[in-house]
VOGU-3710 file (C-alpha; in Angstrom, 3 decimals, decimal comma):
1> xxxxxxxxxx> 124,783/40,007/73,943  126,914/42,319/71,988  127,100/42,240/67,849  129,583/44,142/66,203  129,412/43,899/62,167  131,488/45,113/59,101  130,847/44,708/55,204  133,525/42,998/53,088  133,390/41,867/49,678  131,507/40,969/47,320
11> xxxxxxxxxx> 128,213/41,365/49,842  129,742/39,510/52,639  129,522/40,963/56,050  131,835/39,447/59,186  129,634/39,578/62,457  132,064/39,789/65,702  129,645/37,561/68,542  129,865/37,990/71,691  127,922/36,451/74,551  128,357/37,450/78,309
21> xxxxxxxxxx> 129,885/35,012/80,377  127,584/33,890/82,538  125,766/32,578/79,953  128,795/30,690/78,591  129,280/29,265/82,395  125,601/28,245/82,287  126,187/26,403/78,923  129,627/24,567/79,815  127,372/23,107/83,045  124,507/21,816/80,278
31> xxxxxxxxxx> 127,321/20,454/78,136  129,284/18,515/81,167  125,954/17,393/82,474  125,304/15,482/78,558  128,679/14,624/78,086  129,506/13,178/81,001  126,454/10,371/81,083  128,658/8,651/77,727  132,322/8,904/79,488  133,396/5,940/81,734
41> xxxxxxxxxx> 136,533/6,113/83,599  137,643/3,788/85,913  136,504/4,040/89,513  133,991/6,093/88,469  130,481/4,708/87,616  129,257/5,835/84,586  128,232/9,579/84,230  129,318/10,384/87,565  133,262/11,670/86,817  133,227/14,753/88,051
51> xxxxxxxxxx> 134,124/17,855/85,767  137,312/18,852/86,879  138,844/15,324/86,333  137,144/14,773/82,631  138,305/18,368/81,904  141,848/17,564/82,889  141,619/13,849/80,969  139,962/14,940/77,806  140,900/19,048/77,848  138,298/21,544/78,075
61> xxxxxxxxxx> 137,186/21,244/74,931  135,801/18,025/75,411  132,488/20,386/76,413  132,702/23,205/74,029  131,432/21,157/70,870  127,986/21,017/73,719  128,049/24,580/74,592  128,536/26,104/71,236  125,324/23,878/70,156  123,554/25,545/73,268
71> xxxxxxxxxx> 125,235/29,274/72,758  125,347/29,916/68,757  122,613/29,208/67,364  120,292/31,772/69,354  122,989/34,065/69,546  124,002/33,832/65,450  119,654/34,621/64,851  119,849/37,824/67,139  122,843/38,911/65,922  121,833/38,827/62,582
81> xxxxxxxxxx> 118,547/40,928/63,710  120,691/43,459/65,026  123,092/44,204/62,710  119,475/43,709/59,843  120,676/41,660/57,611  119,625/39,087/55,247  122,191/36,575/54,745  121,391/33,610/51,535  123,701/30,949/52,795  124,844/29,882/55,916
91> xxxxxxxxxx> 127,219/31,673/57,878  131,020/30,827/58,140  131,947/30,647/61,674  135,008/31,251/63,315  135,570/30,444/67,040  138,001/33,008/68,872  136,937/32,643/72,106  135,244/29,892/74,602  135,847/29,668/78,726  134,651/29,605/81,970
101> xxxxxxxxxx> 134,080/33,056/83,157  134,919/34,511/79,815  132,450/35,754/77,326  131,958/33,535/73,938  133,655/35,696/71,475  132,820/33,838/67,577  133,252/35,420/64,023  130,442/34,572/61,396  130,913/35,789/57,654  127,612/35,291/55,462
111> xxxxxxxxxx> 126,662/36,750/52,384  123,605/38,903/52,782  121,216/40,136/49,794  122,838/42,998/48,070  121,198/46,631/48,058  119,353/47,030/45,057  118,850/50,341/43,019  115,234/50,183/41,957  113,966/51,478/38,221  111,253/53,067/37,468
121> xxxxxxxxxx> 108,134/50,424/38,691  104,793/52,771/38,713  103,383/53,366/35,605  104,762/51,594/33,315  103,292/51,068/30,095  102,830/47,403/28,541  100,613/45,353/26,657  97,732/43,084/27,409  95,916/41,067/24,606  92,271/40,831/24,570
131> xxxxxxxxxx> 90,297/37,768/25,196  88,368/35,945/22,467  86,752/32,492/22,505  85,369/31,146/19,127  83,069/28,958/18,204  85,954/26,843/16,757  87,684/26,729/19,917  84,805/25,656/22,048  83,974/22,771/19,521  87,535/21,638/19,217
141> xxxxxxxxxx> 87,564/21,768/23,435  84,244/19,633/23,628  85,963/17,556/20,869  88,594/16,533/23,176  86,520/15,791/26,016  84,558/13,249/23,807  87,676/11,629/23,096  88,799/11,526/26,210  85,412/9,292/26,991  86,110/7,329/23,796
151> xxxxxxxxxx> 85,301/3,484/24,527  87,837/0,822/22,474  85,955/-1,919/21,193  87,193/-4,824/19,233  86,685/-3,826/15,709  83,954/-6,553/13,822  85,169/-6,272/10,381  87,524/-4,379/8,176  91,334/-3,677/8,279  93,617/-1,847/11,092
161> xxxxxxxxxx> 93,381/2,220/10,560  95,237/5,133/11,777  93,984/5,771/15,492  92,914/1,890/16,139  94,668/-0,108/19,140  96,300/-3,520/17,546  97,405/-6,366/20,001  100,179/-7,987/18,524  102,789/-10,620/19,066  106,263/-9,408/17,409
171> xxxxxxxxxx> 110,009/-10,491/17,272  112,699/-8,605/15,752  115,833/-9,782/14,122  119,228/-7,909/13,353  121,241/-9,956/11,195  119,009/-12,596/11,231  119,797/-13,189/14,774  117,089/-12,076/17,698  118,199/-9,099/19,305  117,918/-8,595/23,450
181> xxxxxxxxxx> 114,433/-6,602/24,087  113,136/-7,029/20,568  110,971/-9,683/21,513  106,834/-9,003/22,932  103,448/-10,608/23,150  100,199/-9,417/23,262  101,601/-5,716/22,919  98,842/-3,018/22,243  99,798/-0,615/20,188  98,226/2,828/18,902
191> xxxxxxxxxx> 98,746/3,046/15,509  99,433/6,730/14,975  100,689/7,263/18,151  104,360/7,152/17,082  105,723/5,227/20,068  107,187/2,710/18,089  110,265/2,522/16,067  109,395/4,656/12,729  107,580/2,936/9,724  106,334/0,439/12,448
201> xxxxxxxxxx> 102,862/1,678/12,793  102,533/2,723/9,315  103,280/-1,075/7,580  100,356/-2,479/10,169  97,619/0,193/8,835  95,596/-2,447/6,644  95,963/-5,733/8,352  93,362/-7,809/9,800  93,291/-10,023/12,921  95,474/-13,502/12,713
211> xxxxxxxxxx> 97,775/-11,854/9,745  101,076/-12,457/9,972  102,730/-9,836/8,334  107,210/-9,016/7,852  108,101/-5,549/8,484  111,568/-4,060/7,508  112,825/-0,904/8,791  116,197/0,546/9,641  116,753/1,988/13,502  117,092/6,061/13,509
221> xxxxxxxxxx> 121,039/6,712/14,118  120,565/8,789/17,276  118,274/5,367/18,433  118,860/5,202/22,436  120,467/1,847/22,168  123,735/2,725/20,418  124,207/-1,268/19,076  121,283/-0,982/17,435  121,705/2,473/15,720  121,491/2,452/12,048
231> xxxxxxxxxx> 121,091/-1,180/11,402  118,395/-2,813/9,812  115,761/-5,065/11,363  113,346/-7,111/10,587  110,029/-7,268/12,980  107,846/-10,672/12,093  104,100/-9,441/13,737  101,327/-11,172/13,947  98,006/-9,159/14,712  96,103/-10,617/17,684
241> xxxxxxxxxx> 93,308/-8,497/17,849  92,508/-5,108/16,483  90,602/-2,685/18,424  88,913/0,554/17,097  88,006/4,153/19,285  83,960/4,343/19,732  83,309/7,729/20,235  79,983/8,880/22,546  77,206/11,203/21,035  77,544/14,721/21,502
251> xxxxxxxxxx> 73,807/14,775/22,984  72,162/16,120/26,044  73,225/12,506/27,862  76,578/12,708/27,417  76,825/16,525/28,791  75,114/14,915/32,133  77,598/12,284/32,158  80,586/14,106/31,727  79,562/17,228/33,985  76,869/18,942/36,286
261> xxxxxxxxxx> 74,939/20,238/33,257  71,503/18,945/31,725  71,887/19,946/28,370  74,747/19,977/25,576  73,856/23,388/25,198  74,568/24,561/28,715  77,777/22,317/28,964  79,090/24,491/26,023  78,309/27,971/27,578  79,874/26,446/30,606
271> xxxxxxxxxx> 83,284/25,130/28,447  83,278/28,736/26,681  83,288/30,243/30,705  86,170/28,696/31,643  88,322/28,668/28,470  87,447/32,461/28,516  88,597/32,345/32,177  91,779/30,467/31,271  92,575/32,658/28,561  92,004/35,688/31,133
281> xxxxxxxxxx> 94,275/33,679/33,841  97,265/34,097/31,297  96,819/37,229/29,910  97,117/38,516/33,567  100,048/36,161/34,248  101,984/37,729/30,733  101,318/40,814/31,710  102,641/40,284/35,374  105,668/38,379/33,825  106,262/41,608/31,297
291> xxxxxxxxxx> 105,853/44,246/34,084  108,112/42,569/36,573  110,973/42,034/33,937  111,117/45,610/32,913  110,969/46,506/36,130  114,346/44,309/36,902  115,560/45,228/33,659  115,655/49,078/34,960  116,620/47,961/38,013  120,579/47,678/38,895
301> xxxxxxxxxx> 121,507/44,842/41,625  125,221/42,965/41,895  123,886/38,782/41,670  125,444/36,776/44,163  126,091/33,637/42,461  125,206/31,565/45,345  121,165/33,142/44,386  121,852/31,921/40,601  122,700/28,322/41,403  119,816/28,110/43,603
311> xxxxxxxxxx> 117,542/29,133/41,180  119,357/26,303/38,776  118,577/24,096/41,195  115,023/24,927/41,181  113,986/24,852/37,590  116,413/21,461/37,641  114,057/19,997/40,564  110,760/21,770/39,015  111,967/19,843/35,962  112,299/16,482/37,222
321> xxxxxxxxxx> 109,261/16,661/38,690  107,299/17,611/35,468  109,450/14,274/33,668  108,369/12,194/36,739  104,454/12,724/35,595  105,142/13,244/31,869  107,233/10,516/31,464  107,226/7,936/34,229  110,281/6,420/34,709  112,469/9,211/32,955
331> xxxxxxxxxx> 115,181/10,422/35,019  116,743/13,759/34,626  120,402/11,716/34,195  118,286/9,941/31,358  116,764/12,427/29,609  120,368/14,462/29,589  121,859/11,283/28,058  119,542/11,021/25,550  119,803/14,833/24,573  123,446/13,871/24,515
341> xxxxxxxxxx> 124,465/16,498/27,115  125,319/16,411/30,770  124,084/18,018/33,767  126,168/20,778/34,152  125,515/21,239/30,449  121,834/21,715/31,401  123,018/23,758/34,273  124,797/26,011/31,809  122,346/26,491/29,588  119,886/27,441/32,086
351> xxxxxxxxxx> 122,192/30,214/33,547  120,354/33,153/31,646  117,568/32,174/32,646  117,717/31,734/36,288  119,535/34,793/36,381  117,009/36,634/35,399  114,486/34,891/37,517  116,526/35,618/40,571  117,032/38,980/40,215  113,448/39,340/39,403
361> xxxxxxxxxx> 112,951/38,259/43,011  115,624/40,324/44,674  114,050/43,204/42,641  110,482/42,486/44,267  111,450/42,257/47,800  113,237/45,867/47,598  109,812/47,051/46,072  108,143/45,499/48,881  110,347/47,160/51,327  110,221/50,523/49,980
371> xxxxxxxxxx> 106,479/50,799/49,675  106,234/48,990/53,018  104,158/46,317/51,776  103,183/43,487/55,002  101,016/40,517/55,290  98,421/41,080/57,734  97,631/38,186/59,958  93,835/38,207/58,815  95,393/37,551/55,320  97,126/34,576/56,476
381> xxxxxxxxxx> 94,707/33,107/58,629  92,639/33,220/55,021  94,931/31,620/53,418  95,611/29,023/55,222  91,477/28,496/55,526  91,838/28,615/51,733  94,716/25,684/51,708  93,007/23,550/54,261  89,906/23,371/52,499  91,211/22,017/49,609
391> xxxxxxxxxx> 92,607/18,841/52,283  89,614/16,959/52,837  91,689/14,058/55,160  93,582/15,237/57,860  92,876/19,013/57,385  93,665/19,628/60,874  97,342/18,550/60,456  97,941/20,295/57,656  96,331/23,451/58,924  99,016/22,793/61,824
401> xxxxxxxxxx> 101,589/22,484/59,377  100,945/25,643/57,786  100,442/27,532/61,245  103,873/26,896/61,915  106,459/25,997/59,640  104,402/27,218/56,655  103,635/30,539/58,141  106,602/32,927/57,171  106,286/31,087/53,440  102,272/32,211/53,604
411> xxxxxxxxxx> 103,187/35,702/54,799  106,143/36,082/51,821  103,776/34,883/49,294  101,416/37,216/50,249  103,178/40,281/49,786  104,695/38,974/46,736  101,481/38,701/45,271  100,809/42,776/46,872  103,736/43,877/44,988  102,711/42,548/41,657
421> xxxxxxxxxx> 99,277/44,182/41,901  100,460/47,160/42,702  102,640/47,411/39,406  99,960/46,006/37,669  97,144/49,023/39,122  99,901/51,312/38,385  100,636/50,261/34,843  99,258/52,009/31,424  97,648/48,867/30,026  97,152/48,977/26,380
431> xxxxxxxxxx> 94,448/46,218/24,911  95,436/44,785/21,856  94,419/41,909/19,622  95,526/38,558/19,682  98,805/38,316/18,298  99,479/42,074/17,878  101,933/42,590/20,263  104,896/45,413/19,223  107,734/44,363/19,231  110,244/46,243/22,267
//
């Protein structure tokens, strides 16, 4: 095969294919053989017209969608290794040239990541802010987890509070006339938890159980339902049942129950050991983020815009993903409509961002070629030991998954991850306090 390759704009390069003929001969016999068994002619049975007479009926051509599925896509891969490029998008191809006994002679433009003049990336000086747990921290952690074992039990005597769970039947009216979706029984409701419509939960702290109680409020003018915006309501409620939060003791039983400790005393050493691990976790990660954008930012590199709008379209998927388990049921369309902007909007105002983020990663893989930086297989084959363990069903399938189509991913990710360390070993790392970083 013979590749002949030119730059053009804007970090486009036109590849000039050609394969020798006797592989395109080989190829037009494949294709005839497959096209043939779906052509029926009559007086021929079907897939047995011979070539020359479905070449003459349907044109040549008739085969060269077949060949061109056979010849391009092996040739378009090793032409791109010859001429070493790395193109982002996929290749625009232009046929000049397909025959029997003629080499295939194609055209493919792509745009290929664009040189990149690396800054200054060993020893660069940045900030790193030292680690401290405090007492108050722990207890406010171990707080949480207690709540999070919190039991709600239907409260014996007294009136609704901030924090208790009401069940209540309710019906609103606008206008004195029931409005669609207003309407609920045997609704539990957090009071303090400000799900419902503001002022709800506050009128229904000091009820008691079978009260039937009138609640006027007026909906917020930005309210989702744009009938209902601004006008007044009136919710008639009566409380069902009112349950309060029973909290566990903080005692030596409850540090068994909740983890592998025997003592309260040891499960707070152990909380303190990983908040202090946490805490470590992300003042490595700031740092990393801080070294790797001055390192871009001293860096020069044209963006091909086709890089930006897949980075977009990352943080837009990485974003309807975190809706998906924050908010169940909140689309991205929904949650643009009720920030009253649209997607491209969103798009727009995530430009900056993802511009930076994607030069950041051009940046990297030019540091990673110039210091050479590989993925030895031993480091894979760790890594994916790592990844499987963590499967417990079917860990042979998704080792297999990983061993093949996972494996180049594995291999990038691992010199990514060499390439950050290496700025980071290299760096003057100043410790300061919490707080205390200088402004740049």
């Amino acid at each position: 095969m013979l590749t002949r390759w030119e730059k053009i704009e804007n970090n486009k390069v036109k590849l000039e294919i050609e394969v020798a003929a006797p592989e395109v001969d080989t190829a037009l016999d494949k294709a005839y053989r497959k096209v043939v068994q779906k052509v029926s002619l009559p007086g021929f049975r079907k897939g047995k017209v011979p070539r020359r007479i479905l070449e003459s009926r349907f044109g040549p051509e008739a085969l060269h969608e077949e060949a061109l599925e056979i010849l391009l896509p092996p040739a378009y891969e090793q032409a791109v290794e010859e001429a070493a490029v790395e193109p982002i998008g996929q290749p625009d191809f232009k046929l000049v040239q397909i025959e029997q006994g003629k080499p295939l002679i194609v055209h493919a433009t792509i745009e290929v990541i664009p040189p990149v003049e690396l800054g200054q990336y060993l020893g660069l000086e940045a900030e790193q802010e030292e680690v401290e747990i405090t007492d108050d921290q722990v207890e406010h952690a171990l707080r949480l987890i207690q709540e999070q074992h919190s039991r709600m039990e239907p409260k014996e005597e007294g009136a609704a509070a901030m924090g208790d769970l009401v069940i209540i039947d309710f019906k609103g009216f606008v206008n004195d006339e029931p409005y669609a979706g207003g309407e609920s029984e045997n609704y539990a409701l957090e009071l303090g938890s400000g799900s419902f419509i503001p002022g709800f939960e506050e009128q229904l702290i000091g009820a008691v159980t079978g009260e039937e109680k009138e609640i006027k409020l007026t909906f917020p003018e930005n309210y989702r339902n744009e009938k209902l915006a601004g006008k007044e309501v009136l919710f008639k409620v009566t409380v069902k049942q009112i349950k309060e939060k029973k909290l566990p003791e903080l005692d030596d039983e409850f540090a068994k129950t909740v983890s592998d400790k025997d003592t309260l005393a040891e499960f707070r050493t152990q909380i303190r050991e990983q908040m202090e691990q946490n805490a470590l976790d992300q003042a490595r990660a700031e740092l990393e983020d801080t070294l790797i954008k001055k390192v871009a930012e001293a860096s020069q590199v044209e963006m091909p815009e086709i890089l930006i709008e897949r980075q977009i379209d990352k943080m837009l998927a990485d974003m309807k993903q975190y809706l998906h388990l924050r908010y169940p049921g909140l689309t991205l369309e929904k949650f643009c409509e009720l920030s009253g902007k649209s997607i491209d909007e969103l798009r727009a105002e995530k430009r900056d961002e993802a511009t930076e983020k994607a030069k950041a990663g051009l940046v990297l893989g030019a540091l990673i070629t110039k210091e050479g930086i590989a993925a030895e297989e031993s480091e894979v084959e760790e890594k994916i030991d790592g990844i499987t363990a963590q499967y417990n069903d079917q860990p042979e399938r998704v080792r297999n998954y990983l061993e093949n189509q996972g494996r180049f991913s594995l291999k990038e990710e691992i010199r990514i991850r060499k390439a950050i360390d290496l700025l980071v070993s290299a760096a003057q790392i100043t410790t300061v306090k919490k707080g205390a970083h200088q402004s740049e």
